[in-house]
C-alpha positions in Angstrom: 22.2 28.0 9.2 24.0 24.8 9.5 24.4 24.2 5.6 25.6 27.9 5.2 28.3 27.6 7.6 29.4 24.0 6.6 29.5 25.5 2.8 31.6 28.4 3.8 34.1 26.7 6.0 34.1 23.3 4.8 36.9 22.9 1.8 35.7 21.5 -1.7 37.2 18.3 -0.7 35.9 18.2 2.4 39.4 17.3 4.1 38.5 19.7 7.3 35.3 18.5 7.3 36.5 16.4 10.8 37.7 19.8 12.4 34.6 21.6 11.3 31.9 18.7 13.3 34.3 18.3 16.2 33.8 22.5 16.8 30.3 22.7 16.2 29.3 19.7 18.7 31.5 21.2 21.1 29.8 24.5 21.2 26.1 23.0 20.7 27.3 21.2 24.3 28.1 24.2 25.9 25.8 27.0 27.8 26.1 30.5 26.4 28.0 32.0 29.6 30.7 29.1 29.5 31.9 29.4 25.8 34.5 32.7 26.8 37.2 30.1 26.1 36.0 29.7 22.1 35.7 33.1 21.2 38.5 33.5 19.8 39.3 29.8 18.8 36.0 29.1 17.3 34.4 31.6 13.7 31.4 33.1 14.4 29.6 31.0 12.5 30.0 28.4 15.0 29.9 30.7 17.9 26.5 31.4 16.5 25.2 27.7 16.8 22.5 27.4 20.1 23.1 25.7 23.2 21.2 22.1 23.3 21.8 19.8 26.0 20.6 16.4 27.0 23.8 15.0 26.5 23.4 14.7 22.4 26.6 15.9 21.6 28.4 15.5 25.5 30.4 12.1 24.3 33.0 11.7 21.3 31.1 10.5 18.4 32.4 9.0 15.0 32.9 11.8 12.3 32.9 10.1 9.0 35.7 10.8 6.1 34.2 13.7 3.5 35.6 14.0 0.2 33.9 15.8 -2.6 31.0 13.2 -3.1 30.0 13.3 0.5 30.3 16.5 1.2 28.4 17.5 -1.8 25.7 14.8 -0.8 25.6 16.8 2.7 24.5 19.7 1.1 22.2 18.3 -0.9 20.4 17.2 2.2 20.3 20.9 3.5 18.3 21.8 1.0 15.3 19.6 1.8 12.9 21.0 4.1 13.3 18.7 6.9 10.8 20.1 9.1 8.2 18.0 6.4 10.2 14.8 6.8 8.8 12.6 10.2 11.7 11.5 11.9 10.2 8.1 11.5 11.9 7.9 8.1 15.1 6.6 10.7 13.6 3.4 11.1 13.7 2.4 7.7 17.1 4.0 7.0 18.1 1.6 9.5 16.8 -1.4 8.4 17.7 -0.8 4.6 21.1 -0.6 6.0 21.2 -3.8 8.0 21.8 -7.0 5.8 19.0 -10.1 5.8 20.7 -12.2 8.0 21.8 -9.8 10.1 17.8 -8.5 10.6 16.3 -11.7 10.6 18.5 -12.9 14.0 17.6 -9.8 15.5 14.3 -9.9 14.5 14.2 -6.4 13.1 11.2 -5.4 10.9 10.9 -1.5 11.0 6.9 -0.6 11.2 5.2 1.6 9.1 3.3 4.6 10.4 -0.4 3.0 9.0 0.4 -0.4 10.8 1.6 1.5 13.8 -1.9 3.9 14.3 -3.3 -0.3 14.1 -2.4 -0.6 17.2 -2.4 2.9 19.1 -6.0 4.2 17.6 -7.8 1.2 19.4 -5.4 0.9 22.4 -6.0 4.1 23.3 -5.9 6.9 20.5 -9.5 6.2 20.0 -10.8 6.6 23.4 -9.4 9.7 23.9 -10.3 11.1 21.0 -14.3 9.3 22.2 -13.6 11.0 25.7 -12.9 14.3 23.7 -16.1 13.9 22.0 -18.1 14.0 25.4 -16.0 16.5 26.9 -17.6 18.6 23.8 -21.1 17.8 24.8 -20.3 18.7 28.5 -19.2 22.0 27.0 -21.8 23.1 24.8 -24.4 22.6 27.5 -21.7 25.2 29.9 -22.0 27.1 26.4 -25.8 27.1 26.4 -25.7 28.6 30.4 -24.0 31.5 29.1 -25.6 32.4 26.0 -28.6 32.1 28.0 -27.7 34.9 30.3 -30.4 37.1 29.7 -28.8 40.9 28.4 -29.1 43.2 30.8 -31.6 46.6 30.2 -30.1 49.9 30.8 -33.3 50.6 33.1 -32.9 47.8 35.3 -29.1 48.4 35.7 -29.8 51.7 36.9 -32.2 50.4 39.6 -30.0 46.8 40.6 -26.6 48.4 41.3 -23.8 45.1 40.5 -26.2 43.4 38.4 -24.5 43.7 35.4 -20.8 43.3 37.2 -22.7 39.9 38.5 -23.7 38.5 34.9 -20.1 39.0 33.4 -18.6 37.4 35.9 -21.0 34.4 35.7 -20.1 33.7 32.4 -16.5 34.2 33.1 -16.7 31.7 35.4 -18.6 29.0 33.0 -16.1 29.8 30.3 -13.2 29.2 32.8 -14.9 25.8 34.0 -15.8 24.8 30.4 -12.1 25.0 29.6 -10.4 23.8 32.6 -13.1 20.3 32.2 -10.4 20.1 28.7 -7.1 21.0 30.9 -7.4 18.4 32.8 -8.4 16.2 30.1 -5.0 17.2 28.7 -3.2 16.7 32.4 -4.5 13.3 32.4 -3.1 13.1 29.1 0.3 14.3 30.4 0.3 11.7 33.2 0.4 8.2 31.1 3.2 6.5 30.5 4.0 4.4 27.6 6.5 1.4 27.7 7.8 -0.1 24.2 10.3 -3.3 25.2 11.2 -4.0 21.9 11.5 -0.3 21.1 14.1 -0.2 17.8 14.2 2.7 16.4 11.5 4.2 18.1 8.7 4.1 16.2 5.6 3.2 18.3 7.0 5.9 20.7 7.5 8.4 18.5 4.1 7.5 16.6 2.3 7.8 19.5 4.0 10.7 21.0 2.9 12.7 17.5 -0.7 11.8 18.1 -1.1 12.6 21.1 0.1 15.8 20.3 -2.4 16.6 17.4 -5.0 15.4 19.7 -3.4 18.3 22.3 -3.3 21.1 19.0 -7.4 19.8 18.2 -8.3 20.1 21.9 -6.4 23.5 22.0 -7.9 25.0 19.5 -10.9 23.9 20.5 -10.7 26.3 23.4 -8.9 28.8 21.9 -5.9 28.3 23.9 -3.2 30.4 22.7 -1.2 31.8 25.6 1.2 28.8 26.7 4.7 28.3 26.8 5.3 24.3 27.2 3.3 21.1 26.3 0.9 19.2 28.3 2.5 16.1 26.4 6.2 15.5 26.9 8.8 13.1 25.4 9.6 11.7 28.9 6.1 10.2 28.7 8.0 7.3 26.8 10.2 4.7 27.7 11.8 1.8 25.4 13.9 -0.9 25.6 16.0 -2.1 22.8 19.2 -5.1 22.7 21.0 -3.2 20.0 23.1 0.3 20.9 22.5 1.9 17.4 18.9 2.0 17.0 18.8 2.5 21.4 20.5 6.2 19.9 18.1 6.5 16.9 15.2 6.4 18.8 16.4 9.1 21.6 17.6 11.4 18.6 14.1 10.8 17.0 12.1 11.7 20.0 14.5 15.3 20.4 13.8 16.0 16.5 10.0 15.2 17.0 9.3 17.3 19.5 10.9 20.3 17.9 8.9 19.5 14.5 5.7 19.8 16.9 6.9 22.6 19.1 7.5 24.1 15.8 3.7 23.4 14.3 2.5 24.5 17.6 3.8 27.8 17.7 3.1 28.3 13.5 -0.6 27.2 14.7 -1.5 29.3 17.9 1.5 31.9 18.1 2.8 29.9 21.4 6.3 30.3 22.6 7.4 26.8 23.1 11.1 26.3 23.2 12.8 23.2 21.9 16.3 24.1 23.2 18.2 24.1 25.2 16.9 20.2 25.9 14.9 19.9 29.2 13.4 16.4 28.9 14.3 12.9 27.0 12.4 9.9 26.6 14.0 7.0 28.4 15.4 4.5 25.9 17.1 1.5 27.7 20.0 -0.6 26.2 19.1 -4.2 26.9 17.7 -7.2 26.9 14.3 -6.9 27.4 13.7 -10.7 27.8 16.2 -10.7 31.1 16.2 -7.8 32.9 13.0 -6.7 35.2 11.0 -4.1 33.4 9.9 -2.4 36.5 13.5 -1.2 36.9 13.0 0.9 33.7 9.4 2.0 33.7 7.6 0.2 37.6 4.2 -1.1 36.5 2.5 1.0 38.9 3.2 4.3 36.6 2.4 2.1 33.4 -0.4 3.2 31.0 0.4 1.3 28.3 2.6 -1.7 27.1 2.7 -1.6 23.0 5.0 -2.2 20.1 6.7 -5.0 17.5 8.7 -7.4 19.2 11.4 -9.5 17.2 9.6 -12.3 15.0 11.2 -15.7 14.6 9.9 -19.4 14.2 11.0 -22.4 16.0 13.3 -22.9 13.6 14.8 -19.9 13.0 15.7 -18.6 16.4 19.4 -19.1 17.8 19.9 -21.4 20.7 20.4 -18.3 23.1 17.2 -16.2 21.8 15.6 -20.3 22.3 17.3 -20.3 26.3 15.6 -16.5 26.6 12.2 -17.7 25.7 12.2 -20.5 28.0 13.5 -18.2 30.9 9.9 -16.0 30.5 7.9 -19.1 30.6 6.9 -20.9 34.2 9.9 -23.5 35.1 9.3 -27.1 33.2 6.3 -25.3 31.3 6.0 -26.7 28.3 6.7 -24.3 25.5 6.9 -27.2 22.4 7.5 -24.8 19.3 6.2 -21.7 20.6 7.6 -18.1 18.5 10.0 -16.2 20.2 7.2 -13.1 19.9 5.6 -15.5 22.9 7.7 -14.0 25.5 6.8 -10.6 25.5 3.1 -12.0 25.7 4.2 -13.9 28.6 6.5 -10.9 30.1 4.0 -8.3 29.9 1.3 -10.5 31.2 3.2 -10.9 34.3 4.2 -7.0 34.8 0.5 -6.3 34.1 0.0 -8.7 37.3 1.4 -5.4 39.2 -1.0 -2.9 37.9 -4.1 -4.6 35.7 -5.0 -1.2 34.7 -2.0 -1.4 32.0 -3.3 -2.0 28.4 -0.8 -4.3 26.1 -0.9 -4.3 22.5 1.6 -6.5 20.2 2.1 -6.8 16.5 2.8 -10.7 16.1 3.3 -13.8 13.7 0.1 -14.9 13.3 1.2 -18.6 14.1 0.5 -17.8 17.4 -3.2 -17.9 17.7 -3.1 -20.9 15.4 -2.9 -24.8 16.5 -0.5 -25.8 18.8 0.5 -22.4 19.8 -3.0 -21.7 21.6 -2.4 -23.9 23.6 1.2 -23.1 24.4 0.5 -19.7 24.7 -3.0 -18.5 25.7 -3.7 -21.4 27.7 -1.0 -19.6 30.0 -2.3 -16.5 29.4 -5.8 -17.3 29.8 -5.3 -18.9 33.5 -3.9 -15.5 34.6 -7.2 -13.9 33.4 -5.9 -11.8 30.2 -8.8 -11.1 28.3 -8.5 -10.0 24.2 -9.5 -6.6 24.3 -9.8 -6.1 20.0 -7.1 -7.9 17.1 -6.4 -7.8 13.5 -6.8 -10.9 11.9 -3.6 -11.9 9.2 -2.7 -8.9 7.2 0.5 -8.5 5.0 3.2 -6.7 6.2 4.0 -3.2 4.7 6.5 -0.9 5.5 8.8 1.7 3.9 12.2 0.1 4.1 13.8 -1.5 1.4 14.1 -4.8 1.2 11.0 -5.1 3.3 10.0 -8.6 5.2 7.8 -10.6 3.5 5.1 -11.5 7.1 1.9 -12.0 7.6 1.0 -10.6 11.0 -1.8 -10.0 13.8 -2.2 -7.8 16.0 -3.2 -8.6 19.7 -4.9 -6.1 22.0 -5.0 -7.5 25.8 -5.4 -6.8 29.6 -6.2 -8.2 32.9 -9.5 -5.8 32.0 -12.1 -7.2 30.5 -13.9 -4.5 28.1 -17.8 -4.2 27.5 -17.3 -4.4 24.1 -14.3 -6.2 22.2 -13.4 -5.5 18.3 -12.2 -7.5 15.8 -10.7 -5.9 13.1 -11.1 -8.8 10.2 -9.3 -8.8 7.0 -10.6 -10.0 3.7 -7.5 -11.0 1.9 -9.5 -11.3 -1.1 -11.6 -7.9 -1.2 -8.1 -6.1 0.6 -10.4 -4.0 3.0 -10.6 -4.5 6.9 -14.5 -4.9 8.7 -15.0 -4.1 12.3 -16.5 -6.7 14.1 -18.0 -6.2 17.7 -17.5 -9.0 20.0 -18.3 -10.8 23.4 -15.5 -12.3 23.9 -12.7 -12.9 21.3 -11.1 -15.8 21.2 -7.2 -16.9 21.2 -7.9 -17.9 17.8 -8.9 -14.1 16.6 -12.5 -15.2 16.0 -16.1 -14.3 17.3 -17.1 -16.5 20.6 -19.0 -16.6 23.9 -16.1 -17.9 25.5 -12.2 -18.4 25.4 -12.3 -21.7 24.5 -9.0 -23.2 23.1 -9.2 -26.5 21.6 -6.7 -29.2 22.7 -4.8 -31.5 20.9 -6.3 -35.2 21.5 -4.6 -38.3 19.8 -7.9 -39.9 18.7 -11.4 -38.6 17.2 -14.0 -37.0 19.1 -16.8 -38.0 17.1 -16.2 -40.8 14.2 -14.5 -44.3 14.6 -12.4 -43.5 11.6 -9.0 -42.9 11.9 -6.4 -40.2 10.1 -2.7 -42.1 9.7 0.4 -40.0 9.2 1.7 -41.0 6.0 5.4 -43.4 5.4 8.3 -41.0 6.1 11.2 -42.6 4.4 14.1 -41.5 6.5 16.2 -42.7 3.7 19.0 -39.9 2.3 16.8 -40.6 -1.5 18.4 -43.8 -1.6 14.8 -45.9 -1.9 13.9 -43.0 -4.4 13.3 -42.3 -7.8 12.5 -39.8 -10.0 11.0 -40.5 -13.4 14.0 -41.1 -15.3 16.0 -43.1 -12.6 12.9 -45.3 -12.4 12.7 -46.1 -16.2 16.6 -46.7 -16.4 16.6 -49.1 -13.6 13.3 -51.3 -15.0 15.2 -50.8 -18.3 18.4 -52.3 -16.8 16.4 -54.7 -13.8 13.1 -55.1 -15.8 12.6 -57.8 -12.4 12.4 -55.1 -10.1 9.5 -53.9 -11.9 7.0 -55.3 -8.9 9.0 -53.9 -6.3 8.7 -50.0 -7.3 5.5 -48.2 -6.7 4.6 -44.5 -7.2 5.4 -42.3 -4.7 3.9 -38.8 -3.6 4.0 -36.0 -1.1 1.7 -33.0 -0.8 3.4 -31.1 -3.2 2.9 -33.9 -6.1 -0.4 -34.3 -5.2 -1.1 -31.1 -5.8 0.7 -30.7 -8.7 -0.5 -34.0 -10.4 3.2 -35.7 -10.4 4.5 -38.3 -8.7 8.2 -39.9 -7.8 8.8 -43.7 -7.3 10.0 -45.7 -4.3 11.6 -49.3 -3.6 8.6 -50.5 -1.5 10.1 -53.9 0.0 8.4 -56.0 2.4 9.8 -58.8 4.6 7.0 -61.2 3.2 8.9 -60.9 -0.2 12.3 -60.7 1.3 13.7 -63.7 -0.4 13.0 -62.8 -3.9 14.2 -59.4 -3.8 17.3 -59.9 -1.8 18.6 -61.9 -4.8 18.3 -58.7 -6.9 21.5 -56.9 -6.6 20.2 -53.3 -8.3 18.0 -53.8 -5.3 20.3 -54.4 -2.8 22.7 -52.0 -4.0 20.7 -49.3 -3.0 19.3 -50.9 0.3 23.0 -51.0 1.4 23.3 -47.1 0.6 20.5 -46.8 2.5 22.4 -48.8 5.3 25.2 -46.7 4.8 23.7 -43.4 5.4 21.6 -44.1 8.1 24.6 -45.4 10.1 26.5 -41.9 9.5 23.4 -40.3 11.0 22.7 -38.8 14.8 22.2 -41.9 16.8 18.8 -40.2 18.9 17.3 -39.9 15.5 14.7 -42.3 13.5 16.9 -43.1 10.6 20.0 -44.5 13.0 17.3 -46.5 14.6 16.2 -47.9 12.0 19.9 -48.8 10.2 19.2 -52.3 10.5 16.3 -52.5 8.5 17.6 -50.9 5.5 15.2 -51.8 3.0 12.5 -50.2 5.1 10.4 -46.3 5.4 9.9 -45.9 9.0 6.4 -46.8 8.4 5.0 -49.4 6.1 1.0 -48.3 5.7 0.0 -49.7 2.3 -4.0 -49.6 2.3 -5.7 -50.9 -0.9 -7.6 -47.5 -1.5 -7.6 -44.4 0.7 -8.2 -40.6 0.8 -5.0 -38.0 0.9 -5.1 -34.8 2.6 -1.9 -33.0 1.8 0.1 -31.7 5.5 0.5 -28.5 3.8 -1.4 -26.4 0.9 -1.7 -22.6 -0.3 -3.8 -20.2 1.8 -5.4 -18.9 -1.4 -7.4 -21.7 -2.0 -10.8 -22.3 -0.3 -10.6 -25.7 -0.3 -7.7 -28.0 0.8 -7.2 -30.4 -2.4 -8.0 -34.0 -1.4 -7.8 -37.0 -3.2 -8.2 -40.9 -3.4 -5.5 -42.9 -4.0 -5.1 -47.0 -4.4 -2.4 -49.7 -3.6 0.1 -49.2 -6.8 0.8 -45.4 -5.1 2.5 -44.9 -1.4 1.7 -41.5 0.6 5.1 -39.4 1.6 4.6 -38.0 5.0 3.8 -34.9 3.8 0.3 -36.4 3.4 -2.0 -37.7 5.9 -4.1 -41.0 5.2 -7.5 -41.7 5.3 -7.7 -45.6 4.5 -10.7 -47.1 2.8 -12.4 -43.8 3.0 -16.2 -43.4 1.2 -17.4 -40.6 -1.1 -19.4 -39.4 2.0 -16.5 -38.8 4.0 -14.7 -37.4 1.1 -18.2 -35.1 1.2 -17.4 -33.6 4.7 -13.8 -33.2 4.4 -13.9 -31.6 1.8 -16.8 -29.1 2.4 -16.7 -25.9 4.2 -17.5 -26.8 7.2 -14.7 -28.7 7.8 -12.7 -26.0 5.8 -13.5 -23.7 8.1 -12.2 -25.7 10.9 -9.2 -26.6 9.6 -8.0 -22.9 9.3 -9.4 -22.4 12.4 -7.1 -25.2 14.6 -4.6 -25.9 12.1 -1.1 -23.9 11.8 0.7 -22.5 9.2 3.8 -22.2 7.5 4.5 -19.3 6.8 1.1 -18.3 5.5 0.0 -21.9 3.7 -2.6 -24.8 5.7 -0.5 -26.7 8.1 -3.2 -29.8 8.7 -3.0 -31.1 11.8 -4.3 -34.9 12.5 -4.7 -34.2 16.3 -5.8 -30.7 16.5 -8.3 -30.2 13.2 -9.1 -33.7 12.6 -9.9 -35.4 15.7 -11.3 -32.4 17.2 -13.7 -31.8 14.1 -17.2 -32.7 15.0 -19.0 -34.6 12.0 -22.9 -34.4 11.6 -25.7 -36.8 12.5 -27.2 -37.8 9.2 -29.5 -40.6 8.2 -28.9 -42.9 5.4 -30.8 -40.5 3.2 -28.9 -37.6 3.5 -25.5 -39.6 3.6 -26.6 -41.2 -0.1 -27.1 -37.7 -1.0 -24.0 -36.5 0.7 -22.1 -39.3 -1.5 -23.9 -38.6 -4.8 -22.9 -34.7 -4.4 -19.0 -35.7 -3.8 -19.4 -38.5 -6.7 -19.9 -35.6 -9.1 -17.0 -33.6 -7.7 -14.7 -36.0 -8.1 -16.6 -36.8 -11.9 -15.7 -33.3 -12.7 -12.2 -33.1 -11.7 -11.4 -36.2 -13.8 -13.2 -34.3 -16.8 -10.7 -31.4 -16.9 -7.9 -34.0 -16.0 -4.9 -33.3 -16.8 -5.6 -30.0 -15.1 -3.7 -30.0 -11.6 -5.7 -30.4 -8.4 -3.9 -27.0 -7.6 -4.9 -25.4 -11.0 -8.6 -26.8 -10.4 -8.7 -25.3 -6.7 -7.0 -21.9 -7.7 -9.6 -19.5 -7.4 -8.1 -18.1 -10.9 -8.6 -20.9 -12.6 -11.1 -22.7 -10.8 -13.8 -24.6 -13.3 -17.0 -23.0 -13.1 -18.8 -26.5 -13.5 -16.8 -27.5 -10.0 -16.6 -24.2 -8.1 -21.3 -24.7 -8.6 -20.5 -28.5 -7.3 -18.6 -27.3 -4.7 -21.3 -24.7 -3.7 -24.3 -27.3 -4.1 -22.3 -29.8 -1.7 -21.1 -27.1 1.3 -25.3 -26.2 1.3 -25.9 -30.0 2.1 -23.2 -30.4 4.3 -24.2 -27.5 6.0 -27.9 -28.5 6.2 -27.2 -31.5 8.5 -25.9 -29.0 11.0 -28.6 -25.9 11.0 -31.5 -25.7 8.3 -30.8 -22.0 8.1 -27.3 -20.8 5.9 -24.7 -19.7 7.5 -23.7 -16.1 6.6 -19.6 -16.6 6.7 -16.9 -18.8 8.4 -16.6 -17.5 11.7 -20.7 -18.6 11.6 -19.4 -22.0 10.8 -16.2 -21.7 13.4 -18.9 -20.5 16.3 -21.3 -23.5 15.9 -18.2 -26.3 15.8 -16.9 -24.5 18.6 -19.9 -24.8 20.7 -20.5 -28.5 19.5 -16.9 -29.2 20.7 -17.4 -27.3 23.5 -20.4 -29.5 24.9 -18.7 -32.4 23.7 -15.9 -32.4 25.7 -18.2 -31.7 28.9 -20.2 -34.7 27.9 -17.2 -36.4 28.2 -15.6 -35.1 31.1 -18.7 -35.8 33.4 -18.6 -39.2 32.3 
């Protein structure tokens, strides 16, 4: 109807194309009895055109320019079938059409349909359809009273006048009650209220809104329901917030458009008369900020079902100082929130609008930094104290959607409620095998693992359970002006072959990995008077001097202006271990090794000083693997290490001299093997592509001893491992508070 008319009145240029919109949105706002003023203004093409409502076309819009391009695009797009297109395909329109910067400040990542039923199905899709399941049961046994109405003989209804009257009215009546037990199942339906407050383009509204639906057309069917005029499931069911105006529009058009695809399906399906137009209801789509206005003004918790959705993601780093004053305003006055994501807040909001009604369910996709180290803490230690309970999660997945120009995340999703379920799932994903396993829980924890308790563990600034001690390493706060790469250092021996006992090799995680190394001036005030008369040397000390003096004056390199020739640490051991800060995901182990005097660690490393093969042995098995993904962070999706949080938390083993020797024999031939396929990389050797056979078997032999001096039994997987350090931490840190 609409192409037809714009093809006949629209000229091949499409210069009148501006008069042509501006007619047809005028009529489409006006009722049938009120449009006597156009009839003889207005073709009848137009006057054809239905009455809609709900404001859609009540304000002034902006009509685009046509020319012949656009206009022939137009009609191109009239010949799709848009009643197979889901209105979700907005979402990603929008997005494609934002620029990066422009979507990373906002935090817009448009979510696809399969990552959206991620988080309906178990929040509540899945019970309803469970519920639906049992109201099926109940009905076949109201099925089985009237089948076994015993037929009636034609003797015996001559003698029992009303007999027969009696029986048809019996099972009229079970029928009735067998079908209204799925009515109200459907009224029930028609009474929740969803709330998304980060709502975009709509998306989890109008995800949700279509499934309830099908569920509505299965249970219909179901009892042959075929004589209705309206929906027991309606758009004003749904409420969003949203900061931005256009996507605030996008998602009310999108909820119209949806619910006249379904009425559509609805009537195909059971010859129904639902009408679409003119417009009765809307969903409620609020343009604001959702992090400071009350959300009981749009949707009061009271009449809440369910809280769900994709709130903006952003680091630390990357959020603006206002979205960074926003955060802190959610958060308890003088909390501390360290370097919490801005995704925390609506975590934090929703817990406290929950407080109102703890019947709501919340459900959140999120970075998955925040159920990693620090960010526990931050977070669900909050959470925790106000009784939120982890109803089910995903574990890290990769993000997927249909927009171009997608963002490249790793996300969780996070289930929660003042409720605390029977039975909790967690949906974990096997990055290697690309396939999802449910995993029934007691409890699961803020870190998205298996536990008998919400335990979060704490950052402490010493070890738990071994006298040794993990050093940052020497951060040199220098502007690269004690640094050196390979040709610089060469030159300068070449050209100050005196200066030669000054420089030592230098190395951060990345080098470590990668089998290179840099060089460093590494002066010392015990040999101040001999290389103080070198004047290469002193050259570049009094850059050094120079560029820390231009700095901020709060920072560490102003401070430390008047020792030029200096890192801001000076740790120098004669041998030690390296564990690099940060390191790929993909690997299974974190690549570790030893280093001696001639070599100085970056800060990107942390040191182990005058470590043995046996504690090379632990660190490096799976156990302590385990651990570290477990309590360390990431960034992005690589191993953050964390000295106070993985390492001094870790729990090491009891072993007797026997087992350590054996221990220490195992990690001898590790490191044996490694220096046999030298120069291979330590990050080539630990790829699981390119891993050495002979080392991945080492490896293997080593995590079953390791593992030994904790349980004689094998452990069948990580969150195994995870479970029995957390208990062992657990009972260690009540030893030592009752001391």
């Amino acid at each position: 109807m609409f192409t037809n008319a714009f093809n006949k009145m629209v000229d091949k240029h499409g210069g009148n194309a501006h008069h042509f919109f501006e007619m047809i949105f005028k009529i489409l706002n006006t009722k049938p009895e009120q449009r006597e003023q156009f009839i003889h203004q207005y073709p009848k093409e137009i006057m054809a055109f239905p009455y809609v409502n709900g404001g859609l076309f009540g304000d002034d819009g902006f009509i685009p320019e046509f020319d012949l391009v656009t206009r022939n695009q137009l009609l191109d797009c009239g010949q799709l079938s848009w009643k197979e297109i889901s209105p979700a395909i907005f979402g990603a329109m929008f997005q494609g059409a934002m620029n990066k910067e422009e979507r990373r400040t906002l935090g817009a990542h448009y979510t696809s349909e399969e990552n959206i039923l991620k988080v309906i199905k178990p929040l509540f899709l899945d019970k309803l359809y469970t519920e639906f399941e049992e109201l099926k049961k109940e009905s076949e046994e109201k099925i089985k009273e009237i089948d076994a109405i015993p037929p009636l003989k034609k003797k015996r209804a001559n003698h029992v006048a009303g007999y027969s009257d009696f029986l048809s009215q019996k099972a009229i009546d079970l029928d009735i009650a067998r079908k209204d037990l799925f009515r109200d199942f459907l009224k029930r339906i028609g009474k929740m209220k969803f709330l998304d407050p980060a709502c975009g383009c709509g998306n989890f509204l109008l995800i949700s809104y279509k499934m309830l639906r099908q569920l509505e057309n299965e249970v219909l069917e179901y009892i042959n329901e075929g004589n209705f005029t309206d929906s027991y499931i309606n758009i004003n069911q749904f409420y969003g917030i949203e900061i931005e105006d256009w996507p605030a529009e996008i998602a009310h058009v999108s909820m119209w458009l949806m619910q006249h695809l379904l009425n559509q399906e609805a009537n195909q399906r059971f010859g129904s008369n639902i009408q679409s137009i003119p417009l009765k209801t809307s969903a409620t789509i609020v343009t604001d900020n959702a992090l400071t206005i009350d959300w009981n003004d749009v949707l009061p918790a009271e009449d809440c079902s369910y809280i769900l959705g994709n709130p903006p993601f952003g680091g630390a780093v990357t959020t603006t100082v206002e979205q960074k004053e926003w955060l802190k305003s959610v958060y308890p006055p003088k909390y501390k929130i360290d370097r919490a994501d801005f995704v925390t807040a609506w975590f934090v909001k929703a817990s406290n609008y929950m407080l109102k009604n703890q019947n709501v369910h919340a459900c959140f996709v999120a970075t998955n930094s925040i159920c990693q180290g620090q960010q526990v803490s931050t977070l669900w230690g909050l959470l925790l104290e106000k009784g939120v309970n982890i109803n089910f999660a995903y574990t890290s997945f990769p993000w997927k959607n249909d927009a171009t120009d997608k963002a490249g995340v790793t996300c969780i999703i996070v289930g929660f409620s003042l409720q605390k379920e029977l039975s909790n799932i967690l949906y974990v994903y096997d990055a290697q095998e690309k396939n999802t396993t449910a995993v029934f829980c007691n409890v699961i924890s803020p870190y998205l693992t298996k536990s008998d308790a919400p335990i979060i563990v704490r950052a402490i600034s010493s070890p738990l359970s071994t006298e040794l001690n993990l050093s940052f390493g020497n951060m040199p706060v220098d502007g690269g002006c004690l640094l050196f790469d390979y040709e610089e250092e060469k030159n300068f021996i070449k050209i100050n072959p005196e200066s030669s006992k000054f420089i030592k090799k230098f190395i951060g995680s990345s080098e470590l990995i990668k089998g290179e190394f840099r060089y460093c001036l590494w002066l010392t005030p015990n040999d101040k008077e001999e290389w103080s008369k070198i004047e290469s040397i002193m050259n570049k000390v009094n850059k050094c001097r120079e560029w820390r003096e231009k700095q901020k004056i709060t920072g560490d390199a102003f401070k430390l202006r008047e020792k030029p020739w200096s890192f801001r640490s000076q740790f120098n051991p004669d041998s030690a271990l390296l564990i690099p800060a940060v390191s790929s995901e993909n690997r299974q182990y974190v690549p570790m090794d030893f280093i001696k005097s001639d070599t100085i660690s970056s800060n990107r490393n942390f040191i182990l000083p005058y470590a043995s093969n046996y504690e090379f042995g632990i660190l490096t098995s799976k156990m302590h693997m385990s651990w570290m993904r477990f309590t360390s962070g990431r960034l992005e999706t690589r191993y953050n290490y964390s000295r106070d949080l993985t390492f001094n938390t870790f729990i090491w083993p009891e072993a007797t001299e026997e087992q350590k020797e054996y221990i220490t024999n195992l990690a001898k031939n590790i490191r044996r093997i490694r220096a046999q396929n030298a120069p291979m990389s330590l990050g080539d050797m630990y790829n699981p592509k390119t891993m050495p056979e002979e080392l991945k078997q080492a490896h293997e032999v080593l995590d079953r001893a390791v593992e030994a001096l904790y349980q004689p039994e094998p452990f069948k997987n990580d969150e195994e491992r995870v479970a029995l350090l957390l208990n062992l931490y657990s009972k260690k840190i009540a030893e030592m508070e009752s001391k």
